[in-house]
C-alpha positions in Angstrom: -6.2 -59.9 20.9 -8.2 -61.4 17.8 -11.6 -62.8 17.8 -11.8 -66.5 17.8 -12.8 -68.3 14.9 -16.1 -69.2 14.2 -16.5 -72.8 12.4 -18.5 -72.8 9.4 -21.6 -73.3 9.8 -21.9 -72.7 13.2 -24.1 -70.0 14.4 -22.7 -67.2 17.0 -23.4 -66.7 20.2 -26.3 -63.9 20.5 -25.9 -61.1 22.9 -28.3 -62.0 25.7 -29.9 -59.1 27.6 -31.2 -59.4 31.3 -34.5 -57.3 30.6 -36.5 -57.9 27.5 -36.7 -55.2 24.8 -40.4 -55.7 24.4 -42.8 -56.3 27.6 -46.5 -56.6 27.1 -48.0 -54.1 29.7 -51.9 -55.2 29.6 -53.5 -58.6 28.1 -52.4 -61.8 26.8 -51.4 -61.3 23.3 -50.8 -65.0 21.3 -47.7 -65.1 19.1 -49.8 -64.3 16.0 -50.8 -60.5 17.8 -47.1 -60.9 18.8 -45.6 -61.4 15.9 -47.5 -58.7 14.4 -46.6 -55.9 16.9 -42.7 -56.8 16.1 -43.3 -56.8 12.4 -45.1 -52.9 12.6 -42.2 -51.9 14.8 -39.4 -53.4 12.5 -41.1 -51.7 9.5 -41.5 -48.4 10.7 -38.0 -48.4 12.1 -36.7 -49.5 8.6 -39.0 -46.9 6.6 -37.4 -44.4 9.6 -33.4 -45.6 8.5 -34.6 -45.4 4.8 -35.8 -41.7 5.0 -32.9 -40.6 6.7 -30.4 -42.4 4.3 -32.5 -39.9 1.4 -32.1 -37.0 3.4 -28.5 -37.7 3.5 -27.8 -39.0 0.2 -25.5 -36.1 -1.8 -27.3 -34.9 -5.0 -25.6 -35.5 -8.7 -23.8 -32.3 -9.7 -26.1 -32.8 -13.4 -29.3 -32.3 -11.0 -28.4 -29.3 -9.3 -30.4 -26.3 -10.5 -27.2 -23.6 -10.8 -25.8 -26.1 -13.4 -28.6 -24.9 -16.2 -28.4 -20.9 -15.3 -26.2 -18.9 -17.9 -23.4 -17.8 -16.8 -21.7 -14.2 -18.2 -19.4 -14.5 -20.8 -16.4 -12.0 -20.9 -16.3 -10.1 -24.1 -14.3 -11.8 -27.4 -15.8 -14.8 -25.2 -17.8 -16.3 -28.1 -15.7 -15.9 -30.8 -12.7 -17.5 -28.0 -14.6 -20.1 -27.9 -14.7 -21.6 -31.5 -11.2 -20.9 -32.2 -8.7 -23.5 -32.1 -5.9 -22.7 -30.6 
């Protein structure tokens, strides 16, 4: 079954919940206090998302630290190394 079509410019339909997801518990807030609580909430969820997209971002192999340690070099290794073929 596909989804149907949505004409352009149209806006779609918005998933309506039967409870809200905010409820003020005590007082009577205007939609300036309002709009304020939502905004905190919204930012410190996206600073949230943000910090856990850097914990899980994979490191460059050029930054990793074992990268810049010496390794051994087997002996004849240096002159191997220069010679052409």
């Amino acid at each position: 079954m596909t989804a149907p079509a949505v004409a352009a410019g149209a806006v779609p339909a918005v998933d309506v919940r039967e409870e809200p997801l905010l409820r003020v518990v005590h007082g009577r807030p205007d939609d300036d206090e309002l709009a304020a609580v939502v905004c905190s909430l919204l930012l410190q969820r996206a600073a949230l998302a943000r910090a856990t997209a850097e914990r899980n971002r994979r490191s460059s192999l050029w930054a990793t630290p074992a990268r810049v340690i010496a390794r051994p070099v087997s002996p004849g290794g240096w002159r191997g190394s220069a010679s052409p073929w």
